[in-house]
Each structure stands twice: as C-alpha cells, then as structure tokens.
PAZAPA-4460 file (N, C-alpha, C; in steps of 0.05 Angstrom, whole numbers, plus 32768, in hexadecimal, padded with zeros to 4 digits):
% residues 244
    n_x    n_y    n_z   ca_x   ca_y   ca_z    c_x    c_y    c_z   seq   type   mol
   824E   80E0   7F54   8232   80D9   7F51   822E   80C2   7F3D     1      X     A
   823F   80C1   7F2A   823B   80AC   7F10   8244   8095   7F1C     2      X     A
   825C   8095   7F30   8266   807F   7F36   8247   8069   7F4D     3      X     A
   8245   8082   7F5F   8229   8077   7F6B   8213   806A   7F5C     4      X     A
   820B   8074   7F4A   81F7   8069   7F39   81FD   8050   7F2C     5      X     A
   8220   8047   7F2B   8220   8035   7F1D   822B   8020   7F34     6      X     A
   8233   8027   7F4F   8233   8016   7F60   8217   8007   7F66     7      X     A
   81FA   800F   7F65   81E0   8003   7F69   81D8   8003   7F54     8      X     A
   81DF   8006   7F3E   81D3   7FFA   7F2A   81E4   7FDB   7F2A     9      X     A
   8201   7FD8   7F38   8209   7FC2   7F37   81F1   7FAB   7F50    10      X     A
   81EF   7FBE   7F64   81DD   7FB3   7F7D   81BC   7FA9   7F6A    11      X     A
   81B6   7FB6   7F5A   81A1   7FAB   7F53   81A3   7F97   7F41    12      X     A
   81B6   7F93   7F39   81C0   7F84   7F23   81CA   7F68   7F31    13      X     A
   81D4   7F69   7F45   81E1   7F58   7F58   81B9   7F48   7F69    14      X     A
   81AD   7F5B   7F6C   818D   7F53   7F78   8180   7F3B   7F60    15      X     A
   818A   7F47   7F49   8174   7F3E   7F28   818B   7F22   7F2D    16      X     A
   819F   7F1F   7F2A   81B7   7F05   7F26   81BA   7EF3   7F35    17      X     A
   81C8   7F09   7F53   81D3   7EF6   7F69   81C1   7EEB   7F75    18      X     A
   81A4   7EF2   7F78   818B   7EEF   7F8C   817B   7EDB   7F79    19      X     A
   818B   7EDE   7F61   8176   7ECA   7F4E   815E   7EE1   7F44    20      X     A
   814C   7EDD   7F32   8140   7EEB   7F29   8122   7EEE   7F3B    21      X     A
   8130   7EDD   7F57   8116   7EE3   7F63   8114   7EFA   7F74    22      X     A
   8130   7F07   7F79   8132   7F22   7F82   811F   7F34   7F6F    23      X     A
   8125   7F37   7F56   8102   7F45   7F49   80EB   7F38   7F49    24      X     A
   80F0   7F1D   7F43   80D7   7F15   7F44   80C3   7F22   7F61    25      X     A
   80D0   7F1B   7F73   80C0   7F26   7F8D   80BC   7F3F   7F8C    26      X     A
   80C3   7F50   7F83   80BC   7F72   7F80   80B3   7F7C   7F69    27      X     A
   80A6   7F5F   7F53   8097   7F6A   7F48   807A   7F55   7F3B    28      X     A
   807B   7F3E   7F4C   8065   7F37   7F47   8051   7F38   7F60    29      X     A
   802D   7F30   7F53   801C   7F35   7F5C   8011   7F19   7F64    30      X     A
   8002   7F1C   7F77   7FF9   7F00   7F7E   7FDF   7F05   7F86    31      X     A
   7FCD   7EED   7F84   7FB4   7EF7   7F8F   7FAA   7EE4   7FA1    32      X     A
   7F92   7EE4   7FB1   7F8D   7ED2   7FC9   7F72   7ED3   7FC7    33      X     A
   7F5A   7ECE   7FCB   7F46   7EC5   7FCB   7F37   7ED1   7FB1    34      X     A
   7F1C   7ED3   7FA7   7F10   7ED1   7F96   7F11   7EEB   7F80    35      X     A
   7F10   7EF0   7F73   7F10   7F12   7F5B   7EFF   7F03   7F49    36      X     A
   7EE5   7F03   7F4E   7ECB   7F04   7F37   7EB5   7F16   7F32    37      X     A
   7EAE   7F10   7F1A   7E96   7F24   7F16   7E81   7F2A   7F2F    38      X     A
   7E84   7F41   7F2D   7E6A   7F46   7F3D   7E56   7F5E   7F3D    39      X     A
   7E37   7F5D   7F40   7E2A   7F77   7F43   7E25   7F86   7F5F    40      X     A
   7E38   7F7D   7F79   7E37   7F8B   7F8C   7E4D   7FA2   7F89    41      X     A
   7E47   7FAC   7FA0   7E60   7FC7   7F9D   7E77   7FB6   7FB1    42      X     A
   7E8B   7FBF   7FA4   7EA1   7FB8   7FAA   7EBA   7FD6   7FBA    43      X     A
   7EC2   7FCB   7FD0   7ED0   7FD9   7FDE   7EF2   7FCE   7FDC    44      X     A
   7F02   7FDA   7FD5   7F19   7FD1   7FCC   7F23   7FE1   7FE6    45      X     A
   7F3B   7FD3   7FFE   7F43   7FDF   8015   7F72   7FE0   8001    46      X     A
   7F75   7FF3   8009   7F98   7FFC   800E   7F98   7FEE   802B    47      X     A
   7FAF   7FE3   802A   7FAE   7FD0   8045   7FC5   7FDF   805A    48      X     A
   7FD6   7FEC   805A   7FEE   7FFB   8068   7FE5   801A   8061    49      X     A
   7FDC   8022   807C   7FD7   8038   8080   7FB2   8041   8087    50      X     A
   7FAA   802D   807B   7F82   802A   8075   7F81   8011   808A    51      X     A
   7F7E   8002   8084   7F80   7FE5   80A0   7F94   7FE8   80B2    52      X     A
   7FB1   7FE7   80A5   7FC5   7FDA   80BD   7FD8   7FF3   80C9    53      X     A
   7FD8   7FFE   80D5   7FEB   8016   80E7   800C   8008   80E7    54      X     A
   800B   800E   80C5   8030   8002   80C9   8048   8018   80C6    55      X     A
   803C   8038   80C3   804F   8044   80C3   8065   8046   80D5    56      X     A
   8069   8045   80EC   8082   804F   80F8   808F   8032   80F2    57      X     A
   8081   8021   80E5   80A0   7FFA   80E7   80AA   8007   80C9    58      X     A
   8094   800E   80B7   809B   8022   809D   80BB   8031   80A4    59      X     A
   80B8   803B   80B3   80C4   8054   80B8   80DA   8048   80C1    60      X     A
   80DF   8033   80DE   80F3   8024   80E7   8109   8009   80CF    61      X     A
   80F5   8006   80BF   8102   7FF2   80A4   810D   8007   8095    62      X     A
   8100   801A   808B   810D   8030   807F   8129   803A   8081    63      X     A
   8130   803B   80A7   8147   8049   80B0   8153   802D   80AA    64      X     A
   8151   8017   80B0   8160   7FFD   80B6   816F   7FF9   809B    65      X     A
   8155   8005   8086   8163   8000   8067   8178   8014   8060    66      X     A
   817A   802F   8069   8186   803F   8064   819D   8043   8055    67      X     A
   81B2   8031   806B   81D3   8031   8070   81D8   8029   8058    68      X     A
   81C8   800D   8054   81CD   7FFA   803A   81D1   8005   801F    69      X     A
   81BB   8021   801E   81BB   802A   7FFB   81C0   8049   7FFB    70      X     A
   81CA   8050   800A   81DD   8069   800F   81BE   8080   801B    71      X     A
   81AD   8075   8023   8195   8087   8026   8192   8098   803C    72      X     A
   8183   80A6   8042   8181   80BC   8054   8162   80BB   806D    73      X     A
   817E   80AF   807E   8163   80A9   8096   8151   80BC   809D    74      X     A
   8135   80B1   80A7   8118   80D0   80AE   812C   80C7   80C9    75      X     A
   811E   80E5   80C9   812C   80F8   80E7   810F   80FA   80FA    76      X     A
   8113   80F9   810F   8106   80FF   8125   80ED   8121   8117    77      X     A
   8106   8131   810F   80FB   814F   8103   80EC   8144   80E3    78      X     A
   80ED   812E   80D1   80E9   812D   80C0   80C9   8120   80C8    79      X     A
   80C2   810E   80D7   80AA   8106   80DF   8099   811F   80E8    80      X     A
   809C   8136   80F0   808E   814D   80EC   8071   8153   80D7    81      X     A
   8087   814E   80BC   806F   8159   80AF   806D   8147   809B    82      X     A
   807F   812B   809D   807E   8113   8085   806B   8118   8076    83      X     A
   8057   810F   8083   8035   8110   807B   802F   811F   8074    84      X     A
   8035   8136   806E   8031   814C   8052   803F   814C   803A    85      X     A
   8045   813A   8038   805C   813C   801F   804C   811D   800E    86      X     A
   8053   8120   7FF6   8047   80F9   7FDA   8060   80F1   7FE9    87      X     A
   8058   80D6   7FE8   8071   80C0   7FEC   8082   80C0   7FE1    88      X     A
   8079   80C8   7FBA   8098   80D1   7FA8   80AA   80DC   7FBD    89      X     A
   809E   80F3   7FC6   80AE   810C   7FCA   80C4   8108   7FDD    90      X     A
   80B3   80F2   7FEC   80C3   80EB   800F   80D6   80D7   8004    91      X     A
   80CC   80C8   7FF1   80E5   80B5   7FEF   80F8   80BF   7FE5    92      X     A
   80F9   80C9   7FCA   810B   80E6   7FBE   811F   80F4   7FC5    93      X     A
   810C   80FF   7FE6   8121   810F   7FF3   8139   8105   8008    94      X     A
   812A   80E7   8007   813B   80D8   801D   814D   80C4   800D    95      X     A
   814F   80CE   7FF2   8164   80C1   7FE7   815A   80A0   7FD2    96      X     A
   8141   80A2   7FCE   8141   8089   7FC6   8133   8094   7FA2    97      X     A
   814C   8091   7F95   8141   8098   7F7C   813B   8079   7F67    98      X     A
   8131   807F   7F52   8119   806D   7F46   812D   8054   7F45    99      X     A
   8146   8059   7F3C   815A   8043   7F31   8164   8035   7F53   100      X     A
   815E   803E   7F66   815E   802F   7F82   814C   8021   7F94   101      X     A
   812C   802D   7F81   8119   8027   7F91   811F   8003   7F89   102      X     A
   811B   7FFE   7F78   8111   7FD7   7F7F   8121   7FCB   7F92   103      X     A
   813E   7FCF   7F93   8152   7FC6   7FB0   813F   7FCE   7FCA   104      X     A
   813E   7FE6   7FC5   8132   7FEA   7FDC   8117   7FDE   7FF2   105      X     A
   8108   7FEA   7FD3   80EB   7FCF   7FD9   80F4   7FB5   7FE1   106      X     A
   8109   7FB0   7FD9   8108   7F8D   7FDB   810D   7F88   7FF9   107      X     A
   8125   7F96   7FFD   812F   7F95   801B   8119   7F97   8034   108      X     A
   810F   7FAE   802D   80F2   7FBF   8037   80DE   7FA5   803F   109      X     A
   80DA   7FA1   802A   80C5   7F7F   8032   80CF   7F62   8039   110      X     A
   80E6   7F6B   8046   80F5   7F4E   804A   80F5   7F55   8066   111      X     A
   80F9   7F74   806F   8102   7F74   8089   80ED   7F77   8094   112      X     A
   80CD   7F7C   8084   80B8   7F86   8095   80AD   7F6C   8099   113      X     A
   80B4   7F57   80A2   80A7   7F45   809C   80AB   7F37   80BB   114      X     A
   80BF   7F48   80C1   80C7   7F41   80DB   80BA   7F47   80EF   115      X     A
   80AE   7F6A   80E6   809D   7F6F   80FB   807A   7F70   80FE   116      X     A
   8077   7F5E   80EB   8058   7F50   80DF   804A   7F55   810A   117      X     A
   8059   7F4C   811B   804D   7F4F   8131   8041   7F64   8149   118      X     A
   8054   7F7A   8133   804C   7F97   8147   803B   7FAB   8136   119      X     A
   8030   7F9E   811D   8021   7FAC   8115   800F   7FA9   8123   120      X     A
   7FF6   7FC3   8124   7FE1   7FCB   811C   7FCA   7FC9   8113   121      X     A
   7FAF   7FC6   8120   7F96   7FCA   8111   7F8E   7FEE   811F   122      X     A
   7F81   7FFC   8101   7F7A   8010   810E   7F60   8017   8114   123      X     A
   7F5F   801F   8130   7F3E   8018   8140   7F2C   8017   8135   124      X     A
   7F14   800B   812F   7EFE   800D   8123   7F00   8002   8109   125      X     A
   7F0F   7FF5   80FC   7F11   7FF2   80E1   7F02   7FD9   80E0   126      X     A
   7F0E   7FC5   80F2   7F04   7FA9   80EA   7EF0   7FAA   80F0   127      X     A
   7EDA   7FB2   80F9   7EB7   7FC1   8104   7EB0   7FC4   80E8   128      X     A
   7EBB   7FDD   80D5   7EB1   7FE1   80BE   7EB2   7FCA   80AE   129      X     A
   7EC3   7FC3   80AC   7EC5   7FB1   809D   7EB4   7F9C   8099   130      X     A
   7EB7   7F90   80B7   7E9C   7F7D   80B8   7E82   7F8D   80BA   131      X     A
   7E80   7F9E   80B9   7E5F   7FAB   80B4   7E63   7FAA   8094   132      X     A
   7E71   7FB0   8082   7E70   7FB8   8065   7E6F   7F92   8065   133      X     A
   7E7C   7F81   8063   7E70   7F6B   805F   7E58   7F67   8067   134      X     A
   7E52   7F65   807A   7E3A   7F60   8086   7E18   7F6E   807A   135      X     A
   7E24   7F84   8061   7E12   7F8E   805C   7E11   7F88   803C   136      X     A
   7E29   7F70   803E   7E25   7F61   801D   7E38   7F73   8007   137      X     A
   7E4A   7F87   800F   7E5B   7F8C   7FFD   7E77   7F7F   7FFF   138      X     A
   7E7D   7F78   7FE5   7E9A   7F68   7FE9   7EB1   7F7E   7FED   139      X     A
   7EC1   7F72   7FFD   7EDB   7F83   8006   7EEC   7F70   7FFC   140      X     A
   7F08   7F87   7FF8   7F23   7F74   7FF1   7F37   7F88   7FFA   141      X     A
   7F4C   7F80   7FEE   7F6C   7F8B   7FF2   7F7B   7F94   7FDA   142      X     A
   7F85   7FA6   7FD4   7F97   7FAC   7FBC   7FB0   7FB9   7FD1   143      X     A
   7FC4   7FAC   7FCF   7FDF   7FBC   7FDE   7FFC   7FB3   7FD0   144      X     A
   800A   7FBD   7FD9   802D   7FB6   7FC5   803B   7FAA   7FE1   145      X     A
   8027   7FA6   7FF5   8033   7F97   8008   8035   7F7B   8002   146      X     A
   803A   7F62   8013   803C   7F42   800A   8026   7F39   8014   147      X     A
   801C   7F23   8009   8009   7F12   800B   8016   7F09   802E   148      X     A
   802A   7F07   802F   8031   7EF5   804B   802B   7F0D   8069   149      X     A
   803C   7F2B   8060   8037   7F37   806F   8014   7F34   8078   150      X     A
   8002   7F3D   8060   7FE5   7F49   805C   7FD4   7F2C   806C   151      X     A
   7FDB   7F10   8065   7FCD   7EFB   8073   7FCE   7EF6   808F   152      X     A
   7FF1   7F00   8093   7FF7   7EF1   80AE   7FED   7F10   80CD   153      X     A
   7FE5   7F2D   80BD   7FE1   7F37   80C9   7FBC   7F34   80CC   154      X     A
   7FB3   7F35   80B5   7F95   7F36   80B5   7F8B   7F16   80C6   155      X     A
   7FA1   7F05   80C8   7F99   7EE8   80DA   7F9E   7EEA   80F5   156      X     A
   7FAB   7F00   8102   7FB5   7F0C   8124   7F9F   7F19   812B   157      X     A
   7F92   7F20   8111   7F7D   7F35   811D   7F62   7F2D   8113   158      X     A
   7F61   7F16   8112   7F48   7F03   810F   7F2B   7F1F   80FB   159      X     A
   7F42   7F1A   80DF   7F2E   7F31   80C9   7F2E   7F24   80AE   160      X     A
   7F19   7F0B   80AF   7F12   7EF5   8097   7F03   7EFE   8085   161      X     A
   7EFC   7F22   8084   7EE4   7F24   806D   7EEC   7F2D   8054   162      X     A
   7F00   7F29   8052   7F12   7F30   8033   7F09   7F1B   801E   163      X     A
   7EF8   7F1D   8006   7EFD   7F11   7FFA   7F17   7F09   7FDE   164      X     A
   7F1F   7F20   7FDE   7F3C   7F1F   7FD0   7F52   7F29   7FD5   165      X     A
   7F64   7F27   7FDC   7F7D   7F32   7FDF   7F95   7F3A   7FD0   166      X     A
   7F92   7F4D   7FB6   7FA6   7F56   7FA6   7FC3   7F61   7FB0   167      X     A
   7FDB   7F56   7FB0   7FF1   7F5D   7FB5   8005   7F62   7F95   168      X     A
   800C   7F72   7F97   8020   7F76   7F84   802D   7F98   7F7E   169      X     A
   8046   7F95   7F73   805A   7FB2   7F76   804C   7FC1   7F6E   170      X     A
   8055   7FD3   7F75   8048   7FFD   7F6D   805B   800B   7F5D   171      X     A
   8074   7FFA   7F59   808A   8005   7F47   8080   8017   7F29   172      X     A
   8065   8003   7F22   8060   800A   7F05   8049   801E   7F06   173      X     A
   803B   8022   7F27   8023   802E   7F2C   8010   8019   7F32   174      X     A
   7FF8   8029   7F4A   7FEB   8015   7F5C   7FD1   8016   7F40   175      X     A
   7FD6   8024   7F35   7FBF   8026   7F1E   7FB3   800B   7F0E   176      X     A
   7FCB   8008   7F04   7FCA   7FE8   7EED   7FC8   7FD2   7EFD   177      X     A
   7FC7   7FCC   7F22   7FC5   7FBF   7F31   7FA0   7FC9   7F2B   178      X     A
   7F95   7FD5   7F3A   7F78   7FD4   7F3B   7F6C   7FD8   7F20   179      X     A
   7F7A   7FDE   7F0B   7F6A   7FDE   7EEA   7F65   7FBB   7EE9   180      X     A
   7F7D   7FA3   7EF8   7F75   7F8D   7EF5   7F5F   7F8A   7EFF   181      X     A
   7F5F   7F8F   7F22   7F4F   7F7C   7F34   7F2E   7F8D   7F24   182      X     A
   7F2A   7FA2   7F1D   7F16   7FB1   7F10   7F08   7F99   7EFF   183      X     A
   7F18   7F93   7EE7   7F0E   7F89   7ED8   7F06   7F73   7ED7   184      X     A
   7F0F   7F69   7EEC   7F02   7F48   7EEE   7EED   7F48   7F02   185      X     A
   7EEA   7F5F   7F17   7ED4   7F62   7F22   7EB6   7F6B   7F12   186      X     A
   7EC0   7F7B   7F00   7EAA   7F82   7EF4   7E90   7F9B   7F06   187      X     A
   7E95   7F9D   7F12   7E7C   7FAB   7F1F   7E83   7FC9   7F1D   188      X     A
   7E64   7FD3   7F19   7E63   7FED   7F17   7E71   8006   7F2A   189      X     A
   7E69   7FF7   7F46   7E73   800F   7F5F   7E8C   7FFC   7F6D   190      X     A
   7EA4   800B   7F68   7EBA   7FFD   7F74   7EC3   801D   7F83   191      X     A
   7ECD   8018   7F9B   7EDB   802E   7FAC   7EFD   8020   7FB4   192      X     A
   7F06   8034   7FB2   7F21   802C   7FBB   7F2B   803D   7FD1   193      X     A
   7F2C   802F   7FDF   7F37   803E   8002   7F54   8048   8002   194      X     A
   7F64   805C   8000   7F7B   8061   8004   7F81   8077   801F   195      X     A
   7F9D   8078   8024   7FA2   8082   8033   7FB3   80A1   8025   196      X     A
   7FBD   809D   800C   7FDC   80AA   8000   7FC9   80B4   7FEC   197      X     A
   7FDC   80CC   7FE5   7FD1   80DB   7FCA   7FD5   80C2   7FAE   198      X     A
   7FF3   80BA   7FB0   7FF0   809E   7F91   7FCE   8095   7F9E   199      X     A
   7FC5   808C   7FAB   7FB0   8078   7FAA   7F95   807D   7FA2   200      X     A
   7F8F   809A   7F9D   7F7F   80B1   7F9A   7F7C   80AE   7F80   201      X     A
   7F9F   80B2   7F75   7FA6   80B5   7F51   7FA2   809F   7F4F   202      X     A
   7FA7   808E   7F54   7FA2   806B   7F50   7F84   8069   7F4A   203      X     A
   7F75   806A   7F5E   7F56   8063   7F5E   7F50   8073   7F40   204      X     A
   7F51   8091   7F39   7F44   80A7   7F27   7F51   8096   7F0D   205      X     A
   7F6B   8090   7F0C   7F77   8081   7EFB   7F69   8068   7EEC   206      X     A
   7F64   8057   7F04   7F55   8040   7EF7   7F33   803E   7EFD   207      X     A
   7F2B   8058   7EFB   7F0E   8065   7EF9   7EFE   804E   7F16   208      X     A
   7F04   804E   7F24   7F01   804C   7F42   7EFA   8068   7F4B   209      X     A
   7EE1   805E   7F62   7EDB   8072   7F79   7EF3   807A   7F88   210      X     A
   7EFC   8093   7F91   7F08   8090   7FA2   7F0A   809A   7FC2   211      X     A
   7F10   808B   7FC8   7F12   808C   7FF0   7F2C   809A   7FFE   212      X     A
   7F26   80A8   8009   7F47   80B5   8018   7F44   80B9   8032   213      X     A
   7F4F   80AD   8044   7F53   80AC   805E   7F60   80B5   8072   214      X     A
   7F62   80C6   8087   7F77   80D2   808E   7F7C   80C9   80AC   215      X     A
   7F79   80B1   80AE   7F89   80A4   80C2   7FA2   809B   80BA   216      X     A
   7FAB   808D   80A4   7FC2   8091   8093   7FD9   809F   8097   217      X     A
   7FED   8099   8079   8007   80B0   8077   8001   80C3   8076   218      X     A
   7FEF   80D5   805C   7FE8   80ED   8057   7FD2   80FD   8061   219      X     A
   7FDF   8114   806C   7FD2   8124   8076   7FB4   8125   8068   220      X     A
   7F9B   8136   8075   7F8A   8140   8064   7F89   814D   804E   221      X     A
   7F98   8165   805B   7F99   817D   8044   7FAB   8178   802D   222      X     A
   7FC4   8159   8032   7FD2   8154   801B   7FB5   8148   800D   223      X     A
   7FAD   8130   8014   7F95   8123   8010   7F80   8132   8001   224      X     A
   7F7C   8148   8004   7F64   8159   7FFC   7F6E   8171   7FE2   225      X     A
   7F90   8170   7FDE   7F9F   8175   7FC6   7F93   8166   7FAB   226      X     A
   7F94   814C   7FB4   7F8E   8138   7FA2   7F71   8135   7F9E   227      X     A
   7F62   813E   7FA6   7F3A   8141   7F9D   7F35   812D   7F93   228      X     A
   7F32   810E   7FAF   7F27   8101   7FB8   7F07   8101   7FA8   229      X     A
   7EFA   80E5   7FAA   7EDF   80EB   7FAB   7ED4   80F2   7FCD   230      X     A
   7EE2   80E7   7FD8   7EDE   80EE   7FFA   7EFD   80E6   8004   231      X     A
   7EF1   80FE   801C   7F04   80F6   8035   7EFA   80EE   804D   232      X     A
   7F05   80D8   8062   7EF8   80CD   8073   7F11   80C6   8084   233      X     A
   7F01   80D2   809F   7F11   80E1   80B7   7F13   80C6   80CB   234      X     A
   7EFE   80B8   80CA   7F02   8099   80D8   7EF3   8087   80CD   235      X     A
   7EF6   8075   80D2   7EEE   8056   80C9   7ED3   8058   80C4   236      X     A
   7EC6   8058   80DA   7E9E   8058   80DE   7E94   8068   80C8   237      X     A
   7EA7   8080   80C7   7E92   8090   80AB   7E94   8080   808F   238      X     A
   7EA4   806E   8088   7EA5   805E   806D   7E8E   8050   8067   239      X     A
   7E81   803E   807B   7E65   8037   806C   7E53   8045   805F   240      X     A
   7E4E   8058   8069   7E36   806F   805F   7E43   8076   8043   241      X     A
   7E57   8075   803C   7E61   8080   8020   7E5A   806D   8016   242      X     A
   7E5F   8055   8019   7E6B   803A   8004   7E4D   8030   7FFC   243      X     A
   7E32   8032   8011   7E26   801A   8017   7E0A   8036   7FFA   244      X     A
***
C-alpha cells in the first residue's frame, strides 16, 4: 500500500513537473466569462452538469476510460443501480479515488471530456426556464468545476445566450469559496443557487445562498432531501415560481 501511494504521488509529481505547472494550473484555476457586478435584481446562480447539461453517463464513460490509468475501480452495470443515492465523496472513495489521486484524475477527466462536448445533452424544458427567468429581468449565470471551453462550446450547440456570467473553477478546495466570490461582487440580496448534488446544497448554506435542489440530476430525492434544501424541484417549469 505505501509503495502505491508513493508510485502517484510520483504521477502527480510527474503532472506538477513533466506537464509543466500547467498540469495544476488547469485543475486549479478559475476563469470567468461575461459580467459579475453589483446588482439589486435577484440573481439565479445555475450548476451546469447535471442542472442544464445531461452529462452523466460521458461522466460515467471518462470515468471507466480513466480507470486503468490510476489503479481505480470501474462502475459496474450493478453499481449504476443505486449511484444516485450515495455524496459523490462516497462514490468516488469507493471506486478508489482517494484525495492524494483526485487532481490526476480531474485533470485527465477534463481532457478526455472534451471530446465528447457533442453528445451531450440539454435537459427538456430548461432552456424555456431560463429564457422566461431572463425575460422576467432576473440575471442568471453559471458556477461549475467544469471548463469554460466545455460550458461555451455546449451552451453555443444549443443556441442558450442568457448567461450573464460564467464562473468555472476546481471544487478541490470546495464549491463554497467559488460562490462566496461570485456572491460578493454581485452584491444582491436574493441569490439562489441551483444544484443537483448534496456538496451543492452545503455549498449554497455555506456561502449563505438560497438553495435549489433538483432531481433530474445525480442525486436521488430522498439523498437530496437528507441535506434540507431550501427546496426541491422535480422539473424545470416549477423554478420560476420560486426564484421570481
């Protein structure tokens, strides 16, 4: 076991050196894309993988692809059963990806998903709300640990321009200190944060955000409803009436 730990600690070490330091740099900075200003409208903050984009099963397919590479433990046909009841800690954990492996992993993870930017997903009804919640003068945006390249080049296939900001950056440290930023420079009183996962729940309560939980997503309801949400919302259409 010691010897393993010190074979990927060499692999991460070899990511930080051989890859140049842009192997971390990419898995752990943030980038932003259109505007983060003060404002007194309410603000709707969207999780973009899993709340907009239906990317779990390429999730799931990059996952196995990454496997071989860091000694990890492929989901099984029987493990997709009840995924969705279980925190993401838990699932990653059990499938072998402990803390000192996650950044390799991430890194790989977002290099190979980049490939399949074309078989994602919009999930029905979303881009409707969306443009109704603009349309009714509240600003929307993005907070995700996905890439600015994935998040543009999919929201541009699916002709969905009402974003006015787009926050990308890692979850390594927690999605929390990601929206305590975009928070504070927005300034406004009613901010909601749309998640799909229990972290995004603790995230929102964390950085004193509304919070939104959705169960078209990874997590089940009843995991969802563990974590005591300010709401849960079963499809797209019911989100205005909360937000507006």
């Amino acid at each position: 076991m010691k010897n393993r730990k010190l074979k990927f600690l060499w692999i991460l070490l070899a990511l930080l050196m051989g890859s140049g330091w842009f192997g971390y740099w990419e898995i752990t900075k943030t980038e932003i894309s259109g505007n983060i200003e003060p404002t007194n409208k309410t603000v709707v903050i969207f999780d973009f993988d899993g709340v907009i984009c239906d990317s779990f099963h390429q999730f799931i397919q990059v996952f196995n692809e990454t496997a071989p590479h860091y000694n990890l433990i492929k989901v099984s046909e029987k493990d997709l059963a009840d995924i969705h009841n279980y925190e993401t800690e838990y699932v990653f954990k059990k499938h072998g990806v402990s803390s000192w492996k996650m950044p390799v992993v991430i890194y790989h993870m977002k290099r190979t998903m980049k490939q399949l930017i074309p078989t994602l997903k919009l999930y029905n009804g979303i881009k409707e709300t969306i443009n109704e919640m603009t349309n009714k003068g509240i600003v929307v945006g993005i907070v995700t640990s996905n890439s600015q390249e994935v998040v543009h080049t999919f929201l541009k296939n699916n002709d969905l321009t009402d974003f006015q900001f787009i926050f990308t950056g890692s979850c390594m440290f927690g999605k929390a200190k990601n929206l305590k930023m975009v928070k504070d420079k927005l300034k406004s009183k009613t901010i909601f944060y749309v998640g799909d996962e229990v972290r995004d729940v603790k995230a929102a309560k964390e950085a004193e955000l509304k919070s939104v939980a959705v169960t078209w997503g990874f997590h089940s309801r009843k995991l969802l409803e563990s974590s005591n949400p300010g709401v849960i919302v079963d499809k797209p259409s019911d989100l205005v009436g909360i937000v507006q």
